[in-house]
C-alpha positions as CSV (number, residue, x, y, z in Angstrom):
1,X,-149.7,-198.7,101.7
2,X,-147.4,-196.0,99.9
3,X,-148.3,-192.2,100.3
4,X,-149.2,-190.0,97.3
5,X,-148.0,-186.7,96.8
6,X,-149.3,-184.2,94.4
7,X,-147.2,-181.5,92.9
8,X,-146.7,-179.0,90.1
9,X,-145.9,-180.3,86.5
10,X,-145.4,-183.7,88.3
11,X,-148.5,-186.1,87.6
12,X,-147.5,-187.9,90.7
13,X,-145.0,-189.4,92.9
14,X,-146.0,-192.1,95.5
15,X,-143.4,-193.0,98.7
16,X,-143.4,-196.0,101.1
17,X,-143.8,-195.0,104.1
18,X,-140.7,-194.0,105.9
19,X,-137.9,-195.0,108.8
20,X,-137.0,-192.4,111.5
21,X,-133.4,-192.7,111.1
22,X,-131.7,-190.6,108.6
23,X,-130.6,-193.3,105.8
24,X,-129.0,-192.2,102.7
25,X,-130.9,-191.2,99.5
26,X,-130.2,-191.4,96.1
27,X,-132.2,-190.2,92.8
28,X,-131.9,-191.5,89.5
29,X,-132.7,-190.1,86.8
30,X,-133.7,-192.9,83.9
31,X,-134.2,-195.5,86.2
32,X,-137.3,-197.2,85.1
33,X,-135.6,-199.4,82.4
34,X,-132.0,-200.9,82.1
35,X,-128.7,-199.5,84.0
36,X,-130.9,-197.1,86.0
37,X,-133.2,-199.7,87.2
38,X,-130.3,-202.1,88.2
39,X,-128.8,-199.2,89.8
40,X,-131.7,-198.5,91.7
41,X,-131.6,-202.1,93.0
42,X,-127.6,-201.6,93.8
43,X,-128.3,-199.2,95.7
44,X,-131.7,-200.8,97.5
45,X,-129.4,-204.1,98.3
46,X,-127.5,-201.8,100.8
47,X,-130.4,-200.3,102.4
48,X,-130.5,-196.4,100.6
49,X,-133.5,-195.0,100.3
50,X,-134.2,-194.6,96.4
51,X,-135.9,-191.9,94.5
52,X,-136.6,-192.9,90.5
53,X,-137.4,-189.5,88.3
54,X,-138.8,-191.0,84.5
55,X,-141.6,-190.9,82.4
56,X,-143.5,-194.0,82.4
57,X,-145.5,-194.7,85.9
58,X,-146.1,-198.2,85.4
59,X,-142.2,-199.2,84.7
60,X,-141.7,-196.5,88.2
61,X,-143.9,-198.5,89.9
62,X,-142.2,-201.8,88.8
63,X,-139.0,-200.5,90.1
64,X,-140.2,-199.2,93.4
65,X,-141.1,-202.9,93.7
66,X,-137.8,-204.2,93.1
67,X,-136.1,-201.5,95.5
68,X,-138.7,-203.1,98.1
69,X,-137.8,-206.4,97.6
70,X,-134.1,-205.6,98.0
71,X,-134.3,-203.5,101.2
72,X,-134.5,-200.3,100.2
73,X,-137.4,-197.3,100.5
74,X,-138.6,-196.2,97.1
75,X,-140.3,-192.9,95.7
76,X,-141.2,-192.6,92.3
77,X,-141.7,-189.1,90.4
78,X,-143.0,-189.1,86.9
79,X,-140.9,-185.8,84.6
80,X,-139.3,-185.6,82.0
81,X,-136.2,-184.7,82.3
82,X,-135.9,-182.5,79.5
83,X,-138.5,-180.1,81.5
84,X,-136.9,-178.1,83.8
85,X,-139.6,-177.2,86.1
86,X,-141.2,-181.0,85.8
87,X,-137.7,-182.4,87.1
88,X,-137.3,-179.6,90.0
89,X,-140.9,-180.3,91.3
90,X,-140.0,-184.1,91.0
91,X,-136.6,-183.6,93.1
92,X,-138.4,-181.4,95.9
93,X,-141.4,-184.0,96.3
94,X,-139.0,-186.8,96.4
95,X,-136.7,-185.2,98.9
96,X,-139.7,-184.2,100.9
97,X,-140.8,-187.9,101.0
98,X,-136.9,-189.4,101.3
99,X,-134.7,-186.9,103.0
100,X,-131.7,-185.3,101.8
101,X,-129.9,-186.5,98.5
102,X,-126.7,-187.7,99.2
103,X,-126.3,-189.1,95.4
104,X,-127.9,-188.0,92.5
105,X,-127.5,-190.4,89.0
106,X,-127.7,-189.3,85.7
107,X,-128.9,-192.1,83.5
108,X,-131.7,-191.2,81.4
109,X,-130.7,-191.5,77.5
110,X,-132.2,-192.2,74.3
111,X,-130.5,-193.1,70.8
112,X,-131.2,-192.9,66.9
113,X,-129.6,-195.5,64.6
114,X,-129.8,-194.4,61.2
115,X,-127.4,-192.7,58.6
116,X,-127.0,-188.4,60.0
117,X,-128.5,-187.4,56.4
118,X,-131.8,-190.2,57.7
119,X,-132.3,-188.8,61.0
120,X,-135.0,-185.9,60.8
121,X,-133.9,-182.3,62.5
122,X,-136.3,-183.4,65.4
123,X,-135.4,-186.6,65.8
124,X,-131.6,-185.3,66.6
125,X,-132.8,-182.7,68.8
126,X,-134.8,-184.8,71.0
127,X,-132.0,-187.3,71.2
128,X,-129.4,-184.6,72.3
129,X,-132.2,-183.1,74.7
130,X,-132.3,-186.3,76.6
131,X,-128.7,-187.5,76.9
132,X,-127.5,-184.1,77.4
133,X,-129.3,-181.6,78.7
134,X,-131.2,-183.7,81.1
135,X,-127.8,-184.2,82.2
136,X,-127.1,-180.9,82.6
137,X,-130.7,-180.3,83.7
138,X,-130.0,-182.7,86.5
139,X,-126.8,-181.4,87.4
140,X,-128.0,-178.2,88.2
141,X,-130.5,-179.3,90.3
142,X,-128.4,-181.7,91.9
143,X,-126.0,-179.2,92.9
144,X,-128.5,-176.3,93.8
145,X,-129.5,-178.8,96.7
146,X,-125.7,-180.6,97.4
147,X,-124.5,-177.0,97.8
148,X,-126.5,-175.7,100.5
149,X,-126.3,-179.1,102.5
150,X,-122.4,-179.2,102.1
151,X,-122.8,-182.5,100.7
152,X,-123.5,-184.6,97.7
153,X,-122.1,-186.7,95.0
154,X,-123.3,-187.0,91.4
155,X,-122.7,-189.9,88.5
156,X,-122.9,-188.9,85.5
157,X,-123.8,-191.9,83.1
158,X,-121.7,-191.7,80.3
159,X,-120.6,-194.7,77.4
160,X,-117.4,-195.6,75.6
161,X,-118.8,-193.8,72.5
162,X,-117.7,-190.6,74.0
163,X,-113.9,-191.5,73.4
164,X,-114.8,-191.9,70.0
165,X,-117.9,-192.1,67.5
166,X,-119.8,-194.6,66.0
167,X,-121.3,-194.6,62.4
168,X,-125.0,-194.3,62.3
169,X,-124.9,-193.2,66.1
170,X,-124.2,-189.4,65.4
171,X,-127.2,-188.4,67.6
172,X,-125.9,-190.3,71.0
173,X,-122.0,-189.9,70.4
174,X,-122.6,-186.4,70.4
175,X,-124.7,-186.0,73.1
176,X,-122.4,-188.4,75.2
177,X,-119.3,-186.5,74.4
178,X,-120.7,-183.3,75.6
179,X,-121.3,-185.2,78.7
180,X,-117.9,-186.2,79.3
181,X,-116.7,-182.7,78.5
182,X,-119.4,-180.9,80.5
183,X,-118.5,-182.8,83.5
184,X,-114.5,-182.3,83.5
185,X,-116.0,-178.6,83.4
186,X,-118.1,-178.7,86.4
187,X,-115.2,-180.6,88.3
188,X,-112.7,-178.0,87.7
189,X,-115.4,-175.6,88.9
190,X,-115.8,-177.2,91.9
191,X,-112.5,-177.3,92.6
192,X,-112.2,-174.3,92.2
193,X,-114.1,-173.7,95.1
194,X,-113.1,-175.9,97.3
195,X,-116.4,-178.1,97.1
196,X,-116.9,-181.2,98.9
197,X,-119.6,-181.7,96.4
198,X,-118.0,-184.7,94.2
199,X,-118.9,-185.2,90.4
200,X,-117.4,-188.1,88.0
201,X,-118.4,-189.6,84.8
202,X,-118.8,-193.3,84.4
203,X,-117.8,-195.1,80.7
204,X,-120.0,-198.5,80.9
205,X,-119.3,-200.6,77.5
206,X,-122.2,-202.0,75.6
207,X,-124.7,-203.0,78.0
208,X,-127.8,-205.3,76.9
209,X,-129.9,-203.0,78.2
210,X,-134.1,-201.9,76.3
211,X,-132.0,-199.2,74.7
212,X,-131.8,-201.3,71.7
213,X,-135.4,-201.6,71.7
214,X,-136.1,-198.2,72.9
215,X,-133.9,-196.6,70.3
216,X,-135.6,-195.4,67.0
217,X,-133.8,-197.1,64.0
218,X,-133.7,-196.0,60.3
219,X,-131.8,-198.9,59.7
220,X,-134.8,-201.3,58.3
221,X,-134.8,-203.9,61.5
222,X,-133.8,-203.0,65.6
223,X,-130.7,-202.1,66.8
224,X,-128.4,-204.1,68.7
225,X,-125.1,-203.8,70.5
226,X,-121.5,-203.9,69.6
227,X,-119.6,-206.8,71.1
228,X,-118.3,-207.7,73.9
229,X,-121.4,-207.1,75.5
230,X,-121.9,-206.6,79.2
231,X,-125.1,-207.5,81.3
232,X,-126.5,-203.9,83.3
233,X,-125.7,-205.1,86.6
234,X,-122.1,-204.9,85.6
235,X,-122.8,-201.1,85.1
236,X,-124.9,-201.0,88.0
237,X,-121.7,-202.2,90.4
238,X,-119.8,-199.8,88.5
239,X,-121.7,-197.1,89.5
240,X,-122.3,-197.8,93.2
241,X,-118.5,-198.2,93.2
242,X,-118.2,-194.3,91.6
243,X,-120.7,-193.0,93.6
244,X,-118.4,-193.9,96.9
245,X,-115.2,-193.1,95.4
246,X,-112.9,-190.2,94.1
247,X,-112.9,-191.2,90.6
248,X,-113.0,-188.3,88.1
249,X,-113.6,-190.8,85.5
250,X,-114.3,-194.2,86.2
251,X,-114.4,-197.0,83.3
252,X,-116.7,-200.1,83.8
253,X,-114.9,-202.8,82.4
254,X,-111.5,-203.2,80.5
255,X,-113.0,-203.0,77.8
256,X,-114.1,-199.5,77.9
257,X,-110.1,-198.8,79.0
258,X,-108.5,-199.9,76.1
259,X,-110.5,-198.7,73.9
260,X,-109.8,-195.1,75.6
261,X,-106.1,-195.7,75.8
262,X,-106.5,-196.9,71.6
263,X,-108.5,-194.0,71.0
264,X,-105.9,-192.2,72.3
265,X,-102.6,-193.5,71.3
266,X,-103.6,-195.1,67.8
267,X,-106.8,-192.8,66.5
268,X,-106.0,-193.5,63.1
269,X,-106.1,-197.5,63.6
270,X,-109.1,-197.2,66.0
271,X,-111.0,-194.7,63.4
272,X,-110.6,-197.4,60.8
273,X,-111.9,-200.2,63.0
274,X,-114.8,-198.3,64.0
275,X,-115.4,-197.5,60.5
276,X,-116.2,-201.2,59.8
277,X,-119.1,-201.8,62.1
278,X,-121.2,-200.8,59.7
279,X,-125.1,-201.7,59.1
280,X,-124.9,-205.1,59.5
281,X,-123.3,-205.2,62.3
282,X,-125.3,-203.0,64.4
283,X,-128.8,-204.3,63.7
284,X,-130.5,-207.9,64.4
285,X,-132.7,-209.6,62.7
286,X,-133.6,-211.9,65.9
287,X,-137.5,-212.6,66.3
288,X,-137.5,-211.7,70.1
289,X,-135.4,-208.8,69.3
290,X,-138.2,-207.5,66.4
291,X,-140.9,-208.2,68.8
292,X,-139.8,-206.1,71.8
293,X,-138.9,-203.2,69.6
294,X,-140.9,-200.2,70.7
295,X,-139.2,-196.7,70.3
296,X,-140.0,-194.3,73.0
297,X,-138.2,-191.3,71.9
298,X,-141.3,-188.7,71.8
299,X,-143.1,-191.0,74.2
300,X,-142.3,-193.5,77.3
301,X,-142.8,-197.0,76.9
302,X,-146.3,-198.8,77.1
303,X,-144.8,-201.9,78.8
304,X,-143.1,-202.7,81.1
305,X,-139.2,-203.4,80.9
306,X,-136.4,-204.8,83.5
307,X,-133.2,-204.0,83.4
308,X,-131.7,-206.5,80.7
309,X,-132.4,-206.3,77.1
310,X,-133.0,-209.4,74.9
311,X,-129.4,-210.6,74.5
312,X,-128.5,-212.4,77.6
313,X,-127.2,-215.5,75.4
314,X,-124.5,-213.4,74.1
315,X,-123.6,-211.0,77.4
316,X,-121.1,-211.2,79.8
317,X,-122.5,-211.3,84.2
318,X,-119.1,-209.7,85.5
319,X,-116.2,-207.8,84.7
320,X,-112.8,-208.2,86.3
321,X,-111.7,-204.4,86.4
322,X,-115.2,-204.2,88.3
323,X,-114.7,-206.7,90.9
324,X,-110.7,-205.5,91.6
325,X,-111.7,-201.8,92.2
326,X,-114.7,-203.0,94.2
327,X,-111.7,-205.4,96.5
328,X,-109.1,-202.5,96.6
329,X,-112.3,-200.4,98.0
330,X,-113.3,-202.5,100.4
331,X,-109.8,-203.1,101.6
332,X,-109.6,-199.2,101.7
333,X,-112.6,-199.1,103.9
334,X,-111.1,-201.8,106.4
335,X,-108.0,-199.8,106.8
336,X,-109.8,-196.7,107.6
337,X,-111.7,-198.5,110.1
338,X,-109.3,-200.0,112.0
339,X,-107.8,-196.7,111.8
340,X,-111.0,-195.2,113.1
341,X,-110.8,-197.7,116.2
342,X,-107.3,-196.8,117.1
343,X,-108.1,-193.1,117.5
């Protein structure tokens, strides 16, 4: 039986009951649905104790499950995280319940398709609210805790679109290139001052994640992702991987590398390519597709999602850049060990 926990602006967050040895703790925002719930099952697999902060208490609950069945400890907090005070009462009950956050994720996002003259005033707002001040929001808080305990490290769930736009995605490009920038902000900050708090952005590619079904489309018929097209867990690895590293940026998948390095070197060549996507090719007409359509930008989702979206048959399960940086860690950590030994 789980405990329940009652708290201001919080509806209510519910905790397994816990170990007595001090295990690590990660919260992720966003991680009801897609990346943040295969992240949340990352992390689970090697025995972290998991806070999820998001708005729908069913889909929490569905995740909590999954952290359960993977090893970890779960506690869910229902905020949004576009509400301050919501998200600081969340954090504070789920650290009551879990311990200490050692990690903190920031993975909740939403997304308009539609041409920028479609997409109402409020409709923009509320997409830039989510991706990027409940970054920011989350940041805050994250840090407000990480620098009193002298230790923390947060991931900052970015997307390839911040090295360059995307037509009809004005909303979410946006949004995600003030993350990138934000973050290279509060990293020179902390250096600054000599902070062992850590902060890095992660680029995934095009995950198939619910986004596409989540995301509110003026297009005519549901959104769907750019190709290649990468499977969450790929995103999920990626993170894990950040969250132990030194990265400052860390891209998930080659992918997501050349097209920075294009962006970069050939921006003409790379604004014409993006140019082409189009309409066409960022909507679907697929039946299962139509049917799991729900937007959720003013409101969370009324079922229940898991992490993939509903184009498995055309994703990719691994990425190469992925699995090296994962082997050159894990050599990296038998080295220090042995080194460990010796002393």
């Amino acid at each position: 039986m789980g405990q329940f926990f009652h708290v201001p602006s919080v509806k209510r967050v519910k905790v397994d009951k816990l170990h007595d040895s001090r295990e690590k703790v990660v919260i992720i925002t966003g991680g009801s649905s897609g990346i943040g719930r295969c992240t949340a099952r990352m992390f689970a697999s090697h025995q972290w104790k998991v806070g999820i902060i998001a708005r729908g208490q069913a889909a929490m609950e569905a995740t909590a499950q999954d952290v359960r069945k993977h090893g970890g400890i779960p506690a869910i907090a229902e905020a949004d995280v576009t509400d301050t005070a919501a998200l600081e009462a969340a954090t504070d009950a789920i650290i009551a319940a879990l311990g200490p956050v050692d990690v903190w994720i920031n993975c909740a996002g939403t997304g308009i398709y539609g041409r920028f003259s479609d997409v109402r005033e409020d409709e923009f707002q509320r997409v830039t609210d989510v991706t990027y001040h409940g970054t920011v929001n989350g940041t805050r808080i994250a840090l407000e805790h990480m620098r009193r305990q002298g230790h923390g490290s947060i991931v900052n769930v970015c997307s390839a679109i911040a090295f360059h736009g995307v037509p009809l995605l004005s909303s979410y490009a946006g949004a995600k290139g003030a993350v990138r920038a934000f973050t290279q902000a509060i990293r020179g900050e902390l250096r600054l001052e000599k902070s062992p708090v850590r902060i890095c952005s992660v680029f995934p590619a095009a995950m198939n994640t619910p986004f596409f079904s989540h995301a509110l489309s003026h297009m005519g018929w549901p959104a769907r992702p750019a190709k290649p097209i990468y499977q969450p867990e790929v995103a999920a690895e990626g993170i894990w991987l950040a969250a132990r590293s030194n990265h400052s940026e860390l891209f998930i998948t080659g992918t997501t590398e050349l097209f920075s390095l294009a962006t970069r070197f050939m921006p003409g060549v790379i604004g014409w390519c993006v140019s082409q996507l189009g309409m066409e090719r960022q909507l679907t007409r697929d039946d299962r597709a139509v049917d799991l359509c729900e937007p959720t930008l003013f409101q969370p989702s009324v079922r229940v999602r898991g992490g993939r979206g509903p184009f498995s048959h055309q994703a990719r399960g691994w990425s190469l850049q992925v699995r090296l940086l994962a082997l050159r860690m894990k050599i990296s950590d038998a080295i220090r060990g042995m080194f460990r030994k010796r002393g």
